[in-house]
C-alpha positions as a Markdown table, in Angstrom:
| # | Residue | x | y | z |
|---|---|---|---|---|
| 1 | Unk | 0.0 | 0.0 | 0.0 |
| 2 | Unk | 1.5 | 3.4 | -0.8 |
| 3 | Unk | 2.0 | 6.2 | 1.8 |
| 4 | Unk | -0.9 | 8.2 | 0.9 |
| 5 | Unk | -3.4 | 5.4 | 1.3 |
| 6 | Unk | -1.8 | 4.5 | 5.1 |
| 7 | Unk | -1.9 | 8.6 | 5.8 |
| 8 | Unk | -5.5 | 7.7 | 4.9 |
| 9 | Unk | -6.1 | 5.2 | 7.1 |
| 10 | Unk | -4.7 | 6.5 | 10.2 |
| 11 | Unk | -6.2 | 9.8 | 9.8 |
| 12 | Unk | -9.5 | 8.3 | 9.4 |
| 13 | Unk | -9.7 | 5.3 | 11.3 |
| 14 | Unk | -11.7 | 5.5 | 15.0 |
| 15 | Unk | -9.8 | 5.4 | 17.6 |
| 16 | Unk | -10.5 | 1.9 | 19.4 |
| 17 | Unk | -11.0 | 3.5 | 22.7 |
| 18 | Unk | -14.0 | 5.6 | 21.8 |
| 19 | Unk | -16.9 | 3.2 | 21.5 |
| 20 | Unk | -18.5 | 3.6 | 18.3 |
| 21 | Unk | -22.3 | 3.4 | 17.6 |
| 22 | Unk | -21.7 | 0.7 | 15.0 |
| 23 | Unk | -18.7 | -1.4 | 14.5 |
| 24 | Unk | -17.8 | -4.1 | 11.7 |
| 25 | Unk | -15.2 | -6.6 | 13.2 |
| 26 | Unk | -13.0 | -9.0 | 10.7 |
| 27 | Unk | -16.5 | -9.3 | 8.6 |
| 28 | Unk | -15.9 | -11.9 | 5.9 |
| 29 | Unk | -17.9 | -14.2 | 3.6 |
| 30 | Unk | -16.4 | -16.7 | 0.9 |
| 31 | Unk | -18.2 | -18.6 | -2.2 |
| 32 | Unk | -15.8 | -21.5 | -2.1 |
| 33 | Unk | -12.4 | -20.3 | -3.2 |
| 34 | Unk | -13.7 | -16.2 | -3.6 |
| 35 | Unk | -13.7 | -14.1 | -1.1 |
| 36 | Unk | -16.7 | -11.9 | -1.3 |
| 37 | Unk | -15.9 | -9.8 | 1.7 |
| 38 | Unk | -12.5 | -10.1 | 3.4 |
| 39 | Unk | -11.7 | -9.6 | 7.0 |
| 40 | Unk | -14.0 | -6.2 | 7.2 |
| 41 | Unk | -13.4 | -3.3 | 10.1 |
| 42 | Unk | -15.4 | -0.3 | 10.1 |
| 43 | Unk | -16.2 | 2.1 | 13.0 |
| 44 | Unk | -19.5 | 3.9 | 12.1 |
| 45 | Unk | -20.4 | 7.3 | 14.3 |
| 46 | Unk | -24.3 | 7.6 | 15.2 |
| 47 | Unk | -25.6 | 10.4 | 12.8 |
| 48 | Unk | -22.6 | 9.7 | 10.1 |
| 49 | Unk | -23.0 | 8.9 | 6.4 |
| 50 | Unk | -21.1 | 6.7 | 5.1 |
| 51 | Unk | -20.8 | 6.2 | 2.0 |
| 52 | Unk | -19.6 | 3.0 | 0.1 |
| 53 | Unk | -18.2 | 2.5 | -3.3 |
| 54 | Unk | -16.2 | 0.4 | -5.4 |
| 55 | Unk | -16.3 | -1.5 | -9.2 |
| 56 | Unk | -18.6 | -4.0 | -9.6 |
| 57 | Unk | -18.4 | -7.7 | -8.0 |
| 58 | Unk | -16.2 | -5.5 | -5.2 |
| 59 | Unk | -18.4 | -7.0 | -2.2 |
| 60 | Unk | -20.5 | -4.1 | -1.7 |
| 61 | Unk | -24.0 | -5.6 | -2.0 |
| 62 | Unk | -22.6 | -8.7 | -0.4 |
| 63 | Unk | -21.6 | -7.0 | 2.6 |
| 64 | Unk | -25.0 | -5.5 | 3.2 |
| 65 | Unk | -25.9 | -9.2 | 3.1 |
| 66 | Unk | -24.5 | -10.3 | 5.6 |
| 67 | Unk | -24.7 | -7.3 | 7.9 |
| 68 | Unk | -28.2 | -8.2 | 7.6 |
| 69 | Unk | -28.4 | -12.5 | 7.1 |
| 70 | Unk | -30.5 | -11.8 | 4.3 |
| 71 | Unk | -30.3 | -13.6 | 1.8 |
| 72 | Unk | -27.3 | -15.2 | 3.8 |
| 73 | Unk | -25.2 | -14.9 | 6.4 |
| 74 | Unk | -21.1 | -14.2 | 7.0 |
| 75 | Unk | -18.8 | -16.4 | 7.9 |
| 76 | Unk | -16.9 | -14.8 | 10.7 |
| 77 | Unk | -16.9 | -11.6 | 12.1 |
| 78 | Unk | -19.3 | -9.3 | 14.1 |
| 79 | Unk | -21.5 | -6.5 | 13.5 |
| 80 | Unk | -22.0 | -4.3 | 17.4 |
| 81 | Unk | -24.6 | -2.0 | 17.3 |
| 82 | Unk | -23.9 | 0.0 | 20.7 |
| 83 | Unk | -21.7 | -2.7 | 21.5 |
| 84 | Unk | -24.4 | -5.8 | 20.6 |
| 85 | Unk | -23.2 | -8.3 | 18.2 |
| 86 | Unk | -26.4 | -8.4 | 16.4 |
| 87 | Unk | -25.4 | -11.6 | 14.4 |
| 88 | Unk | -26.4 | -13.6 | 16.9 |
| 89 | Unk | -30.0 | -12.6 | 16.0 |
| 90 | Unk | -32.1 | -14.2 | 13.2 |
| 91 | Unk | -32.9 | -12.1 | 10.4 |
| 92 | Unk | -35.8 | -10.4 | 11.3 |
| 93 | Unk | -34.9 | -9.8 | 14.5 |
| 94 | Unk | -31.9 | -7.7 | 13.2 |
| 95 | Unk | -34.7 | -5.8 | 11.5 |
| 96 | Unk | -36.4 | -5.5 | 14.6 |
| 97 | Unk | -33.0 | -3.9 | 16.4 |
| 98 | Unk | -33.3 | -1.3 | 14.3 |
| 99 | Unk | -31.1 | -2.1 | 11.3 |
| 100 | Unk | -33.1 | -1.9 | 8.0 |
| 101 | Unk | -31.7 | -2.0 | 4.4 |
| 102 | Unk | -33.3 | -1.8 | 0.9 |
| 103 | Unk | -32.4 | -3.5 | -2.3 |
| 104 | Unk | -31.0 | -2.5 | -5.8 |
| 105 | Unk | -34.1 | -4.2 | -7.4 |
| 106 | Unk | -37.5 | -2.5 | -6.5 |
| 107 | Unk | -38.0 | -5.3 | -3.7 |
| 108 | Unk | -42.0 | -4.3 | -4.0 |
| 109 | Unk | -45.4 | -6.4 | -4.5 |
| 110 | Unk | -46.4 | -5.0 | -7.3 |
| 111 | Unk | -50.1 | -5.9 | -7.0 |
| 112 | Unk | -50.3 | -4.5 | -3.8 |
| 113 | Unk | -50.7 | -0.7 | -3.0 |
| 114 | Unk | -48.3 | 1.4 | -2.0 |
| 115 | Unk | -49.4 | 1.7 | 1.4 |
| 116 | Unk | -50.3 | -1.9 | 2.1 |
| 117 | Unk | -46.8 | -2.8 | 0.8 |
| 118 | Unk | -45.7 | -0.8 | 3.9 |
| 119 | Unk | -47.7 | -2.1 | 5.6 |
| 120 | Unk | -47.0 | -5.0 | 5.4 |
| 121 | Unk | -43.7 | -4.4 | 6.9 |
| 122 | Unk | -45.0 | -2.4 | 10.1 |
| 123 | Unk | -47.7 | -5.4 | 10.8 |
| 124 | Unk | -44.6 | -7.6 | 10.7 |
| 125 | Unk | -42.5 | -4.8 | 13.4 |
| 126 | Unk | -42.3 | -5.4 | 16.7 |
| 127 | Unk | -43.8 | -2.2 | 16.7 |
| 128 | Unk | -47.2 | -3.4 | 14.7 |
| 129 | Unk | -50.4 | -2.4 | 17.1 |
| 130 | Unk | -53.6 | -2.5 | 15.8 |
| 131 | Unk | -54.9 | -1.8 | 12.3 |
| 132 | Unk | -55.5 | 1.5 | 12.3 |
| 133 | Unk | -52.2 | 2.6 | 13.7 |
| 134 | Unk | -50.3 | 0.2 | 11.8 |
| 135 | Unk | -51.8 | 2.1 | 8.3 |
| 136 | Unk | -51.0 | 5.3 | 10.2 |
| 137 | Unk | -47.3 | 4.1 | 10.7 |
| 138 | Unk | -47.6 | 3.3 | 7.0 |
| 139 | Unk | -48.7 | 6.6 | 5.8 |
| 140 | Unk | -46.2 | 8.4 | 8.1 |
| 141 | Unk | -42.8 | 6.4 | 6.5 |
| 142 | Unk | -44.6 | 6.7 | 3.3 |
| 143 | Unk | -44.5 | 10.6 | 3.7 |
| 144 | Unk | -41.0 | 10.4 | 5.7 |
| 145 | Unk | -39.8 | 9.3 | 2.3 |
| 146 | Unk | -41.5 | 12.1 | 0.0 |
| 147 | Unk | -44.0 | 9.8 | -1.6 |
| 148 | Unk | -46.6 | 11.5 | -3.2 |
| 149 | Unk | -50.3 | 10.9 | -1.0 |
| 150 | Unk | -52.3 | 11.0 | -3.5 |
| 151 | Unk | -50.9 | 7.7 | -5.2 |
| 152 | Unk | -50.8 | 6.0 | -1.6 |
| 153 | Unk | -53.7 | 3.2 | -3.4 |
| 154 | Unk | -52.0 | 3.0 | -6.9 |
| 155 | Unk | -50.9 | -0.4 | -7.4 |
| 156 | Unk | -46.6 | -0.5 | -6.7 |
| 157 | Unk | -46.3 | -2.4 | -10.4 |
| 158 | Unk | -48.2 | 0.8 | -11.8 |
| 159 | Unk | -45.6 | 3.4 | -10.4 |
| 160 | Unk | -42.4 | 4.2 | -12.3 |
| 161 | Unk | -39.2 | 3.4 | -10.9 |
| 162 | Unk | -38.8 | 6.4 | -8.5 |
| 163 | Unk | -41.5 | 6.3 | -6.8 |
| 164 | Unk | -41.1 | 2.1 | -6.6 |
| 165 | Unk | -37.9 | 2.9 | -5.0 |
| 166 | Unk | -39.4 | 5.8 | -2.6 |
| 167 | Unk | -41.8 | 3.0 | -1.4 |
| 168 | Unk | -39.2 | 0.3 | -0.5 |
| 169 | Unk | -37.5 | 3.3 | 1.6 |
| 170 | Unk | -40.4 | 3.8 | 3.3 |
| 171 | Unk | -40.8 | 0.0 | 4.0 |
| 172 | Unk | -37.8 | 0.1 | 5.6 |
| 173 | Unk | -38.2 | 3.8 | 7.2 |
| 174 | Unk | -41.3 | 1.9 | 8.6 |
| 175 | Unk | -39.2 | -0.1 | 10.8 |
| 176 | Unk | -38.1 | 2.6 | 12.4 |
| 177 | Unk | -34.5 | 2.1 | 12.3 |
| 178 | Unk | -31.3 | 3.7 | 13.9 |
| 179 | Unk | -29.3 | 2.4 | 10.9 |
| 180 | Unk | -30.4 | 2.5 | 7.2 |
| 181 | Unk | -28.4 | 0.8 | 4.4 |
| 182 | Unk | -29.2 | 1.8 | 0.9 |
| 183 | Unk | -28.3 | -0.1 | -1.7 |
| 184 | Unk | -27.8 | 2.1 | -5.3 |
| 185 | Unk | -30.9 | 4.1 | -4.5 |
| 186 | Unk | -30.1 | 6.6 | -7.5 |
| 187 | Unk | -29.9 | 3.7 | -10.1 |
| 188 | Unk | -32.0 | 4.1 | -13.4 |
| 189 | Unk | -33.0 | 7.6 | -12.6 |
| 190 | Unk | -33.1 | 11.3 | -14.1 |
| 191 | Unk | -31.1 | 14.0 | -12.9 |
| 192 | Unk | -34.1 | 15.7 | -11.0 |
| 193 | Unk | -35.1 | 12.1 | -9.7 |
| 194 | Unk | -31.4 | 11.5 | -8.2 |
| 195 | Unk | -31.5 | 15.6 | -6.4 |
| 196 | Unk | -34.8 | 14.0 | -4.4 |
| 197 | Unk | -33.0 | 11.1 | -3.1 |
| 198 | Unk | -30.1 | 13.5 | -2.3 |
| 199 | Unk | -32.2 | 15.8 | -0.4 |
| 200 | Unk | -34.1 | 12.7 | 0.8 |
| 201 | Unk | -31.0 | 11.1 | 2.5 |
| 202 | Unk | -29.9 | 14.1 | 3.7 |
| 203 | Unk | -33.2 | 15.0 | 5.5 |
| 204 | Unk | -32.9 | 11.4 | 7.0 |
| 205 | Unk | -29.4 | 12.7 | 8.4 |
| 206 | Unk | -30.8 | 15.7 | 10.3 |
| 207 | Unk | -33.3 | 13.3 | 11.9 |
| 208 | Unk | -30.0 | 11.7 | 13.3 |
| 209 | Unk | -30.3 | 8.3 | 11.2 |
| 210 | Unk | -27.1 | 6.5 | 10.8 |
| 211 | Unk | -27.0 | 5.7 | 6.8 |
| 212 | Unk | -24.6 | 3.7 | 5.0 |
| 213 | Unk | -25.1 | 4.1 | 1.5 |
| 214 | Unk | -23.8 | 2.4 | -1.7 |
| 215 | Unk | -24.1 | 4.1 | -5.0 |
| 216 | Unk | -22.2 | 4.6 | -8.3 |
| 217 | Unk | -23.8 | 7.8 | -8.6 |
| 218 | Unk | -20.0 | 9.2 | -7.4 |
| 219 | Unk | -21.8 | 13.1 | -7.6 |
| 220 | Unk | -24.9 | 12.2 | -5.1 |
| 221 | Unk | -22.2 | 9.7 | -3.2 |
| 222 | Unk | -19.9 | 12.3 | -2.5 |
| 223 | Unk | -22.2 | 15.1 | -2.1 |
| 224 | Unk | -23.5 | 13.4 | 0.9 |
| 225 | Unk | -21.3 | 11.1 | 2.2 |
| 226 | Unk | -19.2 | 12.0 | 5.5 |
| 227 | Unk | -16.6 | 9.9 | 4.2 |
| 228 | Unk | -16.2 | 7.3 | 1.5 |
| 229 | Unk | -15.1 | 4.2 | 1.7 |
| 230 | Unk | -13.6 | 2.0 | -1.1 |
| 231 | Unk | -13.7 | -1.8 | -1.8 |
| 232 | Unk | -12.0 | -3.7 | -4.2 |
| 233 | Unk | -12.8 | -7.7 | -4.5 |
| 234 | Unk | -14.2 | -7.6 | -1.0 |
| 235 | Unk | -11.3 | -5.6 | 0.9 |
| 236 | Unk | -11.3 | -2.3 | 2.1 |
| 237 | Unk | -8.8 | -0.2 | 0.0 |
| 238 | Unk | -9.1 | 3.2 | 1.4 |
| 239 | Unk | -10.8 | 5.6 | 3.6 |
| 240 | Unk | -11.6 | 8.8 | 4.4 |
| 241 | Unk | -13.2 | 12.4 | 3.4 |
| 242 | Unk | -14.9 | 12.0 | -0.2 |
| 243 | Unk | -12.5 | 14.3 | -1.5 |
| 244 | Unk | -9.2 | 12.3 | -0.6 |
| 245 | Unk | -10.0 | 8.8 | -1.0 |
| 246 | Unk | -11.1 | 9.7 | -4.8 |
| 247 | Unk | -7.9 | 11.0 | -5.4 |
| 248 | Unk | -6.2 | 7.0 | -3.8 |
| 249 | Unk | -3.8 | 5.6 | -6.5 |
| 250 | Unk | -5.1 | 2.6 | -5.4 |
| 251 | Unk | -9.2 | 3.5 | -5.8 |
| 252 | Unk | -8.1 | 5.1 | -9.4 |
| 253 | Unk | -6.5 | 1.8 | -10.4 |
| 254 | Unk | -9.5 | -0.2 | -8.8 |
| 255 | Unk | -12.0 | 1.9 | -11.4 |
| 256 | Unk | -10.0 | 2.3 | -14.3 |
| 257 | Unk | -7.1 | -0.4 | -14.1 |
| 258 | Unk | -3.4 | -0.3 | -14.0 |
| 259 | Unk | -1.5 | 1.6 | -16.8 |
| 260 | Unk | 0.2 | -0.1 | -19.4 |
């Protein structure tokens, strides 16, 4: 590793000592001889951004798998929230702990409504009460996220891809959650579509929600990100401020290759 990217490390890093509000510990998950994610430390600050980027088949999405045991879980390692290894949980129950995550597919039933599709999440919280609040709890993500009220009945396969996307945020906003991990939320949309989720993410922020996000939108990633960090086939390469860790020899060579 070159000076600049350790100068980038130890500037960055958390100092053990301070207890962190979330904390990845030697996270790692392997597909026989392919290391998806490889021996993973993070310290995460309560109210921090951070954002996450690297090529594809890096380990992004896979480490949001595992943080989360869905679809599968890690191999070794732990995640502490507040100093709880919340893989020890089952799946839903990490949910439940307040650590919810969306997709890079539109993870929505499209021939429910938008509402009932959050709904269906909040009857499924540990928070679920009865019907009335629970469509209440619905409505309120649903307009946490920016989702238009007057299509709250419109069938999710009838909405366009924004607005499918604002209503898996708001299934997982509907879990109330201390920690939000958003896969490629600006993927497939316009310009003005991709300023929304900015804003969106960044008026989740000022609510004090913890947000790691992963996006290869780099102008939306490092307009709101705290600091970036970097993978490259399932290590962590470099991190730091935005504005550094783009600038990495090693995360230039990781996006565009080594020069011949």
């Amino acid at each position: 590793m070159c000076l600049q990217s350790r100068m980038t490390f130890n500037h960055f890093h958390r100092n053990d000592a301070l207890a962190a509000f979330l904390e990845i510990k030697g996270l790692g998950k392997s597909f026989g001889g392919i290391h998806a994610v490889r021996q993973l430390d993070l310290s995460i600050d309560r109210g921090e951004i951070l954002g996450i980027a690297g090529p594809n088949g890096s380990g992004k999405s896979t480490f949001f798998n595992i943080m989360t045991k869905v679809p599968f879980a890690a191999d070794r390692g732990e995640v502490l929230l507040e100093g709880k290894n919340i893989l020890t949980r089952k799946a839903h129950d990490i949910a439940r702990s307040g650590v919810a995550r969306t997709f890079q597919r539109e993870s929505v039933f499209p021939s429910l409504s938008a509402v009932d599709n959050v709904l269906t999440t909040v009857e499924n919280s540990s928070a679920g009460g009865t019907h009335r609040d629970n469509v209440a709890a619905a409505i309120l993500a649903l307009d946490q996220a920016g989702f238009p009220a007057t299509l709250h009945n419109t069938p999710a396969g009838a909405l366009p891809v924004f607005l499918r996307k604002l209503v898996m945020i708001a299934a997982a906003l509907a879990l109330k959650p201390r920690v939000l991990l958003l896969d490629e939320p600006a993927s497939s949309l316009t310009p003005h579509e991709i300023a929304r989720i900015q804003a969106l993410i960044l008026k989740l922020k000022e609510a004090d929600m913890t947000i790691l996000l992963i996006e290869h939108v780099l102008p939306l990633l490092t307009a709101v990100s705290d600091r970036l960090a970097v993978l490259d086939q399932g290590e962590l390469i470099a991190i730091g401020t935005p504005e550094a860790v783009i600038a990495e020899p090693r995360v230039v060579e990781a996006y565009l290759g080594k020069k011949q």
